[in-house]
C-alpha positions as CSV (number, residue, x, y, z in Angstrom):
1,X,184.0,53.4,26.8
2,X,182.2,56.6,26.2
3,X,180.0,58.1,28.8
4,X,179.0,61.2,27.3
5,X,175.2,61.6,26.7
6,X,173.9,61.8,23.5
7,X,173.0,65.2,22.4
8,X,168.8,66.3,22.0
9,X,170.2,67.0,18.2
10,X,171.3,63.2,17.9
11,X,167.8,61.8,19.6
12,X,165.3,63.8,17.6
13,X,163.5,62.8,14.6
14,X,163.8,63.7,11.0
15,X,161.9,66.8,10.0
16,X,161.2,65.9,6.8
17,X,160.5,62.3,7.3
18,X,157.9,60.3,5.2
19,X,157.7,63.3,2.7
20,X,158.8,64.1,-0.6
21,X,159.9,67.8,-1.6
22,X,160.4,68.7,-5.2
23,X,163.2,70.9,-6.6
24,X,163.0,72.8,-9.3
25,X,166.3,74.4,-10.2
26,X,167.8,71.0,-8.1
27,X,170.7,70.5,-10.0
28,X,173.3,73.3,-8.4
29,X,173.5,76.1,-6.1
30,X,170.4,76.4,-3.7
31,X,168.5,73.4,-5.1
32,X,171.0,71.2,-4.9
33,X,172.2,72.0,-1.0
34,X,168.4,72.0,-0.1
35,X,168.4,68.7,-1.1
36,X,171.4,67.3,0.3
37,X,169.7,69.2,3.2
38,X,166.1,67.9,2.9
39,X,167.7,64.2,2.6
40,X,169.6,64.2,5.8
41,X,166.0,65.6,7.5
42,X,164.6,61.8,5.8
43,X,163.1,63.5,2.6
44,X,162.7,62.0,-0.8
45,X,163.5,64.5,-3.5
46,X,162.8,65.1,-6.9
47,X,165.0,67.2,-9.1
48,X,164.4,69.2,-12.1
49,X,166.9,70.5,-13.8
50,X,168.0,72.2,-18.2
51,X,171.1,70.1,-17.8
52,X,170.7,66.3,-18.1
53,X,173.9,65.5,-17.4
54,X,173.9,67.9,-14.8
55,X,171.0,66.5,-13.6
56,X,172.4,62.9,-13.1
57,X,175.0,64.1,-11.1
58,X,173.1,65.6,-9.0
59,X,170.5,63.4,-8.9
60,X,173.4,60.0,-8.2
61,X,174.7,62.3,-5.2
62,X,171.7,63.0,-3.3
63,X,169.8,59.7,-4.3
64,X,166.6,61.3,-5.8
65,X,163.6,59.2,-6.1
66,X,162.9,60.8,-9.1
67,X,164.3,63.5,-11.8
68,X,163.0,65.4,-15.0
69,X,165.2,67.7,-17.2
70,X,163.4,70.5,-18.5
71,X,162.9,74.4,-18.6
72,X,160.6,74.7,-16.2
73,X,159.7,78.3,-17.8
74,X,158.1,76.0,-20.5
75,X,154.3,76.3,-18.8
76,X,153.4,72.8,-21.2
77,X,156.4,70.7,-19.9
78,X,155.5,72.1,-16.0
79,X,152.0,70.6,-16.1
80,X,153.0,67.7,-17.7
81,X,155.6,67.3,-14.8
82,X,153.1,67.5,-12.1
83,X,150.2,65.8,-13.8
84,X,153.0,62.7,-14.2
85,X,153.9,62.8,-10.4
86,X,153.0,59.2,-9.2
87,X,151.6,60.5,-5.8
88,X,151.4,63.2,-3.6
89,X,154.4,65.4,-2.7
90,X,154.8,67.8,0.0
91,X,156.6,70.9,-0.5
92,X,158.0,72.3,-3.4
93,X,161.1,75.0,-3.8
94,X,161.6,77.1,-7.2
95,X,164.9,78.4,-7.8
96,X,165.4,78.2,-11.5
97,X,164.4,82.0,-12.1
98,X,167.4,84.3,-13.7
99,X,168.6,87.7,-13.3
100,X,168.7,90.4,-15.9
101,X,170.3,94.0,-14.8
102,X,170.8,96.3,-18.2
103,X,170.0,100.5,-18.5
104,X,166.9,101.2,-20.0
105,X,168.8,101.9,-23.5
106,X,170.3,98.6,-23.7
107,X,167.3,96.9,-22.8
108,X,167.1,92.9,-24.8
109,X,163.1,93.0,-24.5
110,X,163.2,88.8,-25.3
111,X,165.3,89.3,-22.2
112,X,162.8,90.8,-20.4
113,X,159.7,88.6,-21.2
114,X,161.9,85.6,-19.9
115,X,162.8,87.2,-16.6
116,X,158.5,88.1,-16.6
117,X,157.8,85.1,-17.2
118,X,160.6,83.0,-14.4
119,X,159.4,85.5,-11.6
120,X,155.6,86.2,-12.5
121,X,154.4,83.8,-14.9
122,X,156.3,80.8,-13.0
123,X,154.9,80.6,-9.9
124,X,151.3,81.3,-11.0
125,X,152.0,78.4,-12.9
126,X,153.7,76.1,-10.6
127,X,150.5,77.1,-7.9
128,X,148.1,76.1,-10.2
129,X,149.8,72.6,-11.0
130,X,149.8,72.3,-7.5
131,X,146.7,72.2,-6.6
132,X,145.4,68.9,-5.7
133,X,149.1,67.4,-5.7
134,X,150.6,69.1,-2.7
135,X,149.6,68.0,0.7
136,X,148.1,70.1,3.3
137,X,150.4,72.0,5.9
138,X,152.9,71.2,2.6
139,X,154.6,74.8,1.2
140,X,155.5,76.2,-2.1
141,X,158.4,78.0,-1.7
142,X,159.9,80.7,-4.5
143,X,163.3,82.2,-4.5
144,X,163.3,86.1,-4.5
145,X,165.9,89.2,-4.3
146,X,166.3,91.8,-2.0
147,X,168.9,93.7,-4.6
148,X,166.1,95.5,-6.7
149,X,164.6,96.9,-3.3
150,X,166.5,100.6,-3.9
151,X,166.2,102.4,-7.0
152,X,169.6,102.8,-9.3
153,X,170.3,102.3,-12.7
154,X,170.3,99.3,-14.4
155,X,167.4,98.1,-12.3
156,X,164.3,98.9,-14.2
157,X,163.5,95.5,-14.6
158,X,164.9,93.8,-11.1
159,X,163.5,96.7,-9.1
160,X,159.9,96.2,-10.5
161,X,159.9,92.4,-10.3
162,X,161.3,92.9,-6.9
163,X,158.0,94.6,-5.6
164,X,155.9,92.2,-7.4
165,X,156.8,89.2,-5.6
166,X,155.9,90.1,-2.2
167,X,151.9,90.9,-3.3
168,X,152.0,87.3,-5.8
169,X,153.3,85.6,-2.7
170,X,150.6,86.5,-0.3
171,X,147.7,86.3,-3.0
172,X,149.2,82.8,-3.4
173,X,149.2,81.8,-0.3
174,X,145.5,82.9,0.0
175,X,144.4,81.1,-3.2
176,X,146.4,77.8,-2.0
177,X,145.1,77.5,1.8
178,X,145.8,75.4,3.4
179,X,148.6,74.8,1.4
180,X,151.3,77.4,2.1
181,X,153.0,79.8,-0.1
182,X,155.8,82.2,0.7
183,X,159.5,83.8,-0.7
184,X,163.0,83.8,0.6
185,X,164.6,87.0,-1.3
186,X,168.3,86.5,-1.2
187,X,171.0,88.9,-1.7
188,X,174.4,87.7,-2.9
189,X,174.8,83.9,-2.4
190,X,178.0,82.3,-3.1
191,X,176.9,80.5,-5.8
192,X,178.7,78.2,-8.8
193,X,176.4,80.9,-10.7
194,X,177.5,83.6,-9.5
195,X,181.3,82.4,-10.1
196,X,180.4,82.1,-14.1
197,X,178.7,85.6,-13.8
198,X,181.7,87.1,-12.1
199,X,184.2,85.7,-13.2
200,X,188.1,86.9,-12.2
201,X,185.4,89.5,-10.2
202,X,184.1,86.9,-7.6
203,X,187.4,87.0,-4.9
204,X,186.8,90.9,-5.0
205,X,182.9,90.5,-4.5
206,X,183.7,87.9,-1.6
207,X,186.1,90.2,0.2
208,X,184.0,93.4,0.1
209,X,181.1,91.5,1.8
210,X,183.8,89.7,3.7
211,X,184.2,93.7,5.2
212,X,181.1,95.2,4.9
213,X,178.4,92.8,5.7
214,X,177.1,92.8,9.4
215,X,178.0,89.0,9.5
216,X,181.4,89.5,8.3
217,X,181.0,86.6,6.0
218,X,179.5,86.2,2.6
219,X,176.1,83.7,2.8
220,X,176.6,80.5,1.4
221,X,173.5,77.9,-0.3
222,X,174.0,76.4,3.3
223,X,172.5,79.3,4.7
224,X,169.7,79.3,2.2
225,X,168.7,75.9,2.5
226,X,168.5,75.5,6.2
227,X,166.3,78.8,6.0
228,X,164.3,77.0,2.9
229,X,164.1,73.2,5.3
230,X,162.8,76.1,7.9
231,X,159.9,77.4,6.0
232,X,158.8,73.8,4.8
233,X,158.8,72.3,8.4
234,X,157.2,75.0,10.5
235,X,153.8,75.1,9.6
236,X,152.8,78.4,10.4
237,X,154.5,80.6,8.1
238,X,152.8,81.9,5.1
239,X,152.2,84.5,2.6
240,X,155.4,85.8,3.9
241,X,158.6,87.3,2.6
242,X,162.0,86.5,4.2
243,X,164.9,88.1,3.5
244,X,168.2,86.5,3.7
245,X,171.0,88.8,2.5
246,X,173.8,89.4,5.8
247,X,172.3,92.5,6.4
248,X,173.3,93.6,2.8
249,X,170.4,95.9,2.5
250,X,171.9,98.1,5.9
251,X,175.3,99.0,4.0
C-alpha cells in the first residue's frame, strides 16, 4: 500500500470547468494542443477548422461538443457561426491567420489582402460576433508574431501587421469590457505547418534554435497552449501582448 500524499496538482480543481472555449484554427498545431489542453482543465470545446476530414479527426480525439468547417476569413460564415451557437461560450482562441514574407517586387497583392484581412479584418470581426455570446471575465484570444518586430527585407507586409496588432488588441479589449481581449505573438513554433513550409529545411531550423535560443530548445504548441489556458483562466490580464518566442528576439 502506498503512503505517499497526494500532490496539491492531483487535489485541485479544473480550471476550465463548466465552460466552453471555442477554437478557431482547432484542427492542428496550436488549436488543436489547446484543446487537448482546455479538455484535461474540464472544458468543452468547439472546433473550427478548412479541413472537414481534418476536422473529424480532431474533433473524435479531443471529444468536441461541437464542430464547424469553414474559412473563418469568410466574415458571412463567422457570423453565422456565432449567431448558431446554442448558448453561451467562454473564451475563444484564433489561430487560423497565415503568413506571407515576399520582397516588395514580388509582392501577390491577392496575397496580401488575405493576410489583411486574417490579422486585421478577423478579429474585428470575431469581437463583434462576440458580443453578447461571450461570458464575462471570458477572453478572446488572437495569435500574433514577434518575427516582423525588426525591419529586413521581405517583411513589408509581416513587419507592418506586426505593429498593428498590439494597438487592435488593446482597443479591443476596451470596446469588449468586461469581456477580455489580448495576443500571444509567437516566434517559431514547432508546428505540422511549419514542417510543410520547411520542408527537408525543418531539422536545420530545429538545430539552430536548438543552439541559439536562450532555452536551448525549440517551443513546441505545448508551450503555446499552456500560455493560451493561462490567459483564459487568470482573469486579470487584458489588452495585453505576450510574447512567446525562447528568447528569439535577443539573438
Amino acid at each position: 500500500m502506498s503512503t505517499t500524499a497526494p500532490t496539491s496538482a492531483s487535489l485541485r480543481e479544473p480550471q476550465l470547468l463548466g465552460e466552453t472555449v471555442v477554437l478557431l484554427g482547432g484542427s492542428s498545431g496550436i488549436g488543436l494542443e489547446t484543446a487537448r489542453r482546455a479538455r484535461a482543465e474540464g472544458a468543452e470545446v468547439v472546433l473550427v477548422g478548412r479541413d472537414p476530414d481534418r476536422l473529424k479527426r480532431a474533433a473524435e480525439e479531443v471529444d468536441a461538443a461541437r464542430t464547424a468547417a469553414f474559412d473563418a476569413a469568410d466574415p458571412g460564415a463567422l457570423y453565422r457561426f456565432f449567431d448558431e451557437l446554442p448558448g453561451p461560450i467562454d473564451h475563444v482562441l484564433v489561430t487560423s491567420a497565415g503568413n506571407y514574407y515576399a520582397r516588395l517586387t514580388d509582392l501577390d497583392f491577392a496575397q496580401v489582402r488575405r493576410m489583411v484581412d486574417e490579422h486585421l479584418f478577423l478579429p474585428i470581426h470575431v469581437a463583434r460576433a462576440a458580443i453578447g455570446k461571450v461570458r464575462p471575465p471570458g477572453a478572446l484570444l488572437f495569435m500574433g508574431g514577434t518575427g516582423g518586430r525588426r525591419p529586413a527585407l521581405g517583411l513589408v507586409l509581416p513587419g507592418a501587421l506586426t505593429a498593428a496588432g498590439p494597438a487592435l488588441i488593446a482597443n479591443l479589449a476596451l470596446e469588449l469590457q468586461p469581456v477580455r481581449v489580448n495576443m500571444i505573438a509567437a516566434g517559431f513554433v514547432d508546428t505540422p505547418l511549419s514542417a510543410r513550409l520547411l520542408g527537408d529545411d525543418l531539422e536545420r531550423r530545429r538545430e539552430e534554435l536548438r543552439s541559439t535560443l536562450p532555452i536551448r530548445r525549440v517551443v513546441g504548441p505545448t508551450d503555446v497552449a499552456a500560455l493560451a489556458v493561462h490567459l483564459m483562466t487568470n482573469t486579470a490580464l487584458t489588452g495585453a501582448t505576450f510574447d512567446i518566442d525562447g528568447g528569439q528576439q535577443l539573438v
